[in-house]
N, C-alpha and C positions, 0 to 999 in steps of 0.2 A: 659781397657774397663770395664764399671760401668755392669752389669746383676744384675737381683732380683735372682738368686741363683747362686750356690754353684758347682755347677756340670755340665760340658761341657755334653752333646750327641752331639749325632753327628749332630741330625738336630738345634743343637746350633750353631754348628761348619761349616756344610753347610751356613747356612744363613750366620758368617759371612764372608764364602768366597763369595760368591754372594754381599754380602753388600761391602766389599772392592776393589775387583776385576772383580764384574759383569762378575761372569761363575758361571754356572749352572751344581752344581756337585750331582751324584745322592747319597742320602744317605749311600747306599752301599760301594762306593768308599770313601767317608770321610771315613767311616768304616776300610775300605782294610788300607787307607793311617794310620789310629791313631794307627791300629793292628801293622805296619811297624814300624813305631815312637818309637814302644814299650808302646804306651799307653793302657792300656783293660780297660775292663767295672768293675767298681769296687762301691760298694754303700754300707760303711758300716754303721753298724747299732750302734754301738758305739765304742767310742774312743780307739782304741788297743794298752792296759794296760802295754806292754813289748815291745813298741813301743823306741826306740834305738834315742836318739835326739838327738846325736854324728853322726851317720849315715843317719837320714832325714838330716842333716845341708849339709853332708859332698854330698849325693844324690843329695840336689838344687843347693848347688855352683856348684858343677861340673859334674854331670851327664845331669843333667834338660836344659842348654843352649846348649849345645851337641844335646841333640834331635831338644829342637827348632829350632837349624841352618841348622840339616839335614830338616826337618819339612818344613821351607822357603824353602831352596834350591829345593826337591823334589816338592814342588807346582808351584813353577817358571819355571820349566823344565815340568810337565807336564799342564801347563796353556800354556806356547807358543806351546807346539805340538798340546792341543784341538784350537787351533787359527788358527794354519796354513790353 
């Protein structure tokens, strides 16, 4: 998915659950759910100098789709209970 920026919020993240799945989630709960994920709110201000690129590599291969699949899974279990 193409965005003109760089940085998920949450009400990025609502919208596109509404855009995909048409449910209407309140920005709170995106919240609740990214905090679960392991994702926080992070904005920094430049590039971090003792930044480890052994261990970013080693964090996306195999930490980062780890979350996304709890991430799906957790949305799919509570999108059929807000359905019922």
């Amino acid at each position: 998915m193409k965005l003109p920026f760089a940085l998920w919020t949450r009400i990025a993240v609502q919208q596109l659950i509404k855009q995909l799945w048409s449910v209407t989630m309140p920005v709170r709960t995106v919240g609740d759910y990214l905090k679960r994920w392991g994702f926080t709110p992070q904005k920094p201000l430049k590039k971090a100098y003792k930044q480890n690129p052994k261990a970013v590599k080693t964090w996306l291969d195999n930490e980062c789709p780890e979350i996304a699949k709890r991430a799906k899974k957790e949305i799919r279990i509570s999108m059929k209970i807000k359905l019922r």
